[in-house]
C-alpha positions in Angstrom: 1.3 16.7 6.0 1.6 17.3 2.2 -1.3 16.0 0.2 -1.2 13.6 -2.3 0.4 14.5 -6.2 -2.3 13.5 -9.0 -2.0 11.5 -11.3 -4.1 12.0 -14.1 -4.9 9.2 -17.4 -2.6 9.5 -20.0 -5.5 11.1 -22.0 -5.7 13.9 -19.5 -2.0 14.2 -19.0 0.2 17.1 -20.5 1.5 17.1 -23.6 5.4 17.6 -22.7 4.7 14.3 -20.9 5.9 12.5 -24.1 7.1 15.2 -26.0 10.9 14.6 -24.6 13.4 13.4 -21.9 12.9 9.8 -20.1 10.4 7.8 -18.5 10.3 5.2 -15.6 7.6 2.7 -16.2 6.6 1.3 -12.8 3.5 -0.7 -11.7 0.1 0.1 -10.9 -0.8 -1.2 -7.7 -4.8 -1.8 -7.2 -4.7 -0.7 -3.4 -5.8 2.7 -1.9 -3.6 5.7 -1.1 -1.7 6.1 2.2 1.3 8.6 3.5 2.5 8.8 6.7 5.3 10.8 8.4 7.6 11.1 11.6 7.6 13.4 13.8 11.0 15.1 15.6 9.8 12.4 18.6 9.8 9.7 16.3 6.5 9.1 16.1 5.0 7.8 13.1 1.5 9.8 11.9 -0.1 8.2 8.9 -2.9 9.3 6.7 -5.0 8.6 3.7 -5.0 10.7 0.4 -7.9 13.3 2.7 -7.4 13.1 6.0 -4.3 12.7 9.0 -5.0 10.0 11.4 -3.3 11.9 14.5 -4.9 9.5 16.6 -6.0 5.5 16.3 -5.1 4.7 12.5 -8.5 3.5 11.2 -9.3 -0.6 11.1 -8.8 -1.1 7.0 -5.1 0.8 7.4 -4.1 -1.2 10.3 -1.8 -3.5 8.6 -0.2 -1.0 6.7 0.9 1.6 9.9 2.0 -2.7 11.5 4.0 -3.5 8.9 5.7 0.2 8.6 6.0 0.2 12.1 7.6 -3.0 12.4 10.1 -2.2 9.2 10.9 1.6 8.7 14.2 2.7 10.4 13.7 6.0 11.8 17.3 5.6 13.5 18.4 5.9 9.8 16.1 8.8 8.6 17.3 10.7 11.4 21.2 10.0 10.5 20.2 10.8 7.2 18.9 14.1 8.2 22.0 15.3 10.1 24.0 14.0 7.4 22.2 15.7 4.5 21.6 19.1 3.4 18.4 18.3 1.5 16.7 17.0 5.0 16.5 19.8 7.4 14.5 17.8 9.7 13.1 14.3 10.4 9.3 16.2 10.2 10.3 17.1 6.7 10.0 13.9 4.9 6.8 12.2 4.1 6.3 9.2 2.3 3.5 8.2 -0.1 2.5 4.9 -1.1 0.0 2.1 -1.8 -2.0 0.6 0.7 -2.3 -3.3 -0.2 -5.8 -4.1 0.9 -8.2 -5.9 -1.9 -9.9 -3.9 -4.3 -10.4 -5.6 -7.6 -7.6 -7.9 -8.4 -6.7 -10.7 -6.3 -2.7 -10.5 -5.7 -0.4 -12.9 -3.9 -1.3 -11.4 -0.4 1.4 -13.5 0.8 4.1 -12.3 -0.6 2.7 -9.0 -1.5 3.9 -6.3 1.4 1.2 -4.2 2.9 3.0 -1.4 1.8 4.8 -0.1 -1.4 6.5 3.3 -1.8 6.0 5.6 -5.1 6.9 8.9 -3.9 8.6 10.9 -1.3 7.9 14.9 -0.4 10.4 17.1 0.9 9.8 19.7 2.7 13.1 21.4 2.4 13.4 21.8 -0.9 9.5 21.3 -1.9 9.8 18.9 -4.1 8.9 15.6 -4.9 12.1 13.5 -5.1 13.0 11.9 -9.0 11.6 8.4 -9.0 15.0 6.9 -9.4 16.2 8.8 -5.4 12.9 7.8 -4.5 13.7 4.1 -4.7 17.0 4.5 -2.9 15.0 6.4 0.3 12.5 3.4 0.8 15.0 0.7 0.3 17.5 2.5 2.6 14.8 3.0 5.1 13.5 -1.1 5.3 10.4 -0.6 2.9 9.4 -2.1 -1.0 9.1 0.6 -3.2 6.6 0.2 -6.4 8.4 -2.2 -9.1 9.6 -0.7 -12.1 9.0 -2.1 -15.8 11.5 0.2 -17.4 14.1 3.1 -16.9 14.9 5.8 -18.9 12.8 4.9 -21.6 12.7 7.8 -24.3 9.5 9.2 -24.1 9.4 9.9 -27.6 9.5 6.3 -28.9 6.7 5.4 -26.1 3.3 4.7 -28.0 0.5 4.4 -25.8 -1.5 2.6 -28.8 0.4 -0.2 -28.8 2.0 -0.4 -25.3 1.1 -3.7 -23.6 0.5 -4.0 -19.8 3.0 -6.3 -18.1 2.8 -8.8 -15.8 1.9 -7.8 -12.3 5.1 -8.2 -10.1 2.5 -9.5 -7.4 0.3 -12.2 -9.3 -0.5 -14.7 -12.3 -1.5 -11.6 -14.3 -1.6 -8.4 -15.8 -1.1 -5.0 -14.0 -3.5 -2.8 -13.4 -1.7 -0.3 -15.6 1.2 1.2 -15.9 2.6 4.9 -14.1 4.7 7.0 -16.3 6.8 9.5 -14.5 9.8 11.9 -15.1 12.6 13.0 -12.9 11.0 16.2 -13.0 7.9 15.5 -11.7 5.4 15.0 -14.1 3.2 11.5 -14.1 0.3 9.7 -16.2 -1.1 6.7 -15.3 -2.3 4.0 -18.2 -4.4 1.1 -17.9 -4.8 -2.2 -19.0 -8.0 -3.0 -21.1 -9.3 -5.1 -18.4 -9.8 -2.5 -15.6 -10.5 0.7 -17.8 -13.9 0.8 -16.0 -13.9 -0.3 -11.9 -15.7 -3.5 -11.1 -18.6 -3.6 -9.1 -18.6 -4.9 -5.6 -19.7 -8.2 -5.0 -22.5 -7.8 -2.2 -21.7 -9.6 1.4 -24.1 -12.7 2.0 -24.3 -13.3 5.3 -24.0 -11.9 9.0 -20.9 -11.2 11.0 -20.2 -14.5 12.8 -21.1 -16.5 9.0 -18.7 -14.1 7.5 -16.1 -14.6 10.5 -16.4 -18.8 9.9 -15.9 -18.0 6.3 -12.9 -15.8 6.8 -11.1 -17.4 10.1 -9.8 -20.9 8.2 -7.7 -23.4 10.3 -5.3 -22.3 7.2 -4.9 -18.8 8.1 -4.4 -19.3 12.1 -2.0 -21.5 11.3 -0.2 -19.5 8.5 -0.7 -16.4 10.9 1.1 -18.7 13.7 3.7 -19.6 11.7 4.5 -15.8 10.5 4.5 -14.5 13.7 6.8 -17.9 14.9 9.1 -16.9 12.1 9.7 -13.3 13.1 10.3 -14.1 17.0 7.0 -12.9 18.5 4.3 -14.6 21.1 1.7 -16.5 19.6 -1.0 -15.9 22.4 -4.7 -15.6 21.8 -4.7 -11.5 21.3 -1.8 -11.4 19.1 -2.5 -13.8 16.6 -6.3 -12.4 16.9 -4.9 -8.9 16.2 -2.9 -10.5 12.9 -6.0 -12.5 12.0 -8.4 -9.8 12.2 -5.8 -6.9 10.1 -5.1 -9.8 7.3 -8.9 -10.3 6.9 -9.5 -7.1 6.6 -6.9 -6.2 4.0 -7.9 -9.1 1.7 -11.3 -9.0 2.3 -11.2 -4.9 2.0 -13.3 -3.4 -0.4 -16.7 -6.4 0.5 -16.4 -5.3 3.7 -15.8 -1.4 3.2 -17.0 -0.5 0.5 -20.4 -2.8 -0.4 -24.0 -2.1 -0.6 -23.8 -2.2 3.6 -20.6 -2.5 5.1 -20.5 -5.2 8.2 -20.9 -3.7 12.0 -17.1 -3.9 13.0 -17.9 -4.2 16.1 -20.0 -7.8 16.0 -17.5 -8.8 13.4 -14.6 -8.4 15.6 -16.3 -10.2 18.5 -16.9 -13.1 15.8 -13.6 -13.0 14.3 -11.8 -13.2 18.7 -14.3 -16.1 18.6 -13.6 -18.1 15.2 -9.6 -17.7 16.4 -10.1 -18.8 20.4 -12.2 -21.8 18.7 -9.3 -22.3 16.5 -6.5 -22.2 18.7 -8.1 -24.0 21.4 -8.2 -26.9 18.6 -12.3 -26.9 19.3 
């Protein structure tokens, strides 16, 4: 599966970046890198930005590879690819986005999807599709791309000196930065003042089943209820556990992943099927 483009700082980026033609402005997302594909059996393989999950998609990335499952139309990427002559194949195509798990900034989770596109590989004619295609593909397809600021902005009246951040699309406050790219490929990425440098990590404080009460709220079973009411599916014990546990995990991402000691999964998950059996069973 192709690997992911770089995207370097705008310090680091080359010079014809700026020096002519036009940019698309879109958001930063603070997430983590995914991509996935589909094989010719229609099989969706996902990865991160090193490695192909071709079996079990790891715990943090769960939510994503649900909510592409649940929303991409491979029906249409395969009449897409008869219909074509820049997709060969359905195994040509893959699809690189942002995985929506907490890092530093604390979106809308709510209305924020677990996945938004920002690029799409083709095999065929090895290239990296022009940003403007690339929002057509994931729209077509049932996904969110990445929101754009701007369009075909000269990039020879844009002055990183006095360019302001927007407003996230996704909460009450600045993006992360802004991504810069070209319809032929090239891309800078430039950040707001507040998260030049990465925060640190809060430390977890306490064990897995004081972590689970803390997490598993009467407010999220019943929000996790009411999704999965809205969208037609059962509400037993192991689905809503299965929604709990993924939403948990992608808000609560980078304290459990990625502190000083991240939490045995396996307790935590026993604590979590506890805090929601407890819940639903009005105890």
């Amino acid at each position: 599966m192709k690997q992911f483009p770089s995207i370097s700082r705008l310090g680091d980026a080359p010079p014809e970046l700026l020096a002519g033609g036009h940019l698309w402005i879109q958001e930063k997302i603070d997430g983590a890198n995914v991509r996935f594909g589909v094989r010719d059996s229609g099989l969706l393989v996902f990865g991160d930005r090193s490695d192909v999950y071709e079996g079990e998609v790891p715990e943090p990335y769960r939510h994503v590879a649900r909510h592409v499952r649940e929303n991409f139309d491979v029906d249409a990427l395969r009449i897409a690819a008869e219909e074509s002559d820049a997709i060969e194949d359905v195994a040509d195509v893959v699809f690189f986005g942002e995985a929506t798990h907490r890092h530093t900034i604390e979106y809308d989770f709510d209305r924020l999807p677990s996945f938004l596109g920002f690029d799409v590989w083709s095999a065929s004619s090895e290239t990296f599709l022009p940003p403007d295609a690339v929002e057509r593909v994931f729209e077509t397809f049932g996904l969110t791309p990445v929101n754009t600021f701007a369009r075909e902005v000269r990039a020879t009246d844009f002055d990183p000196a006095s360019y302001e951040v927007p407003e996230s699309a996704w909460r009450n406050g600045p993006a992360e930065g802004v991504v810069l790219r070209t319809k032929t490929g090239s891309r800078a990425k430039l950040l707001h003042p507040n998260y030049e440098e990465v925060d640190e990590t809060v430390p977890m404080d306490g064990d897995p089943a004081t972590l689970a009460r803390r997490y598993v709220t009467d407010h999220r079973v019943d929000k996790t209820v009411a999704k999965l009411e809205d969208r037609g599916y059962a509400t037993d014990f192991e689905r809503v556990y299965e929604a709990v546990l993924a939403d948990v995990y992608r808000e609560e991402h980078k304290r459990l992943f990625h502190g000083g000691r991240a939490v045995d999964k396996r307790a935590f998950r026993s604590a979590v099927a506890a805090e929601v059996r407890r819940r639903l069973d009005g105890a």
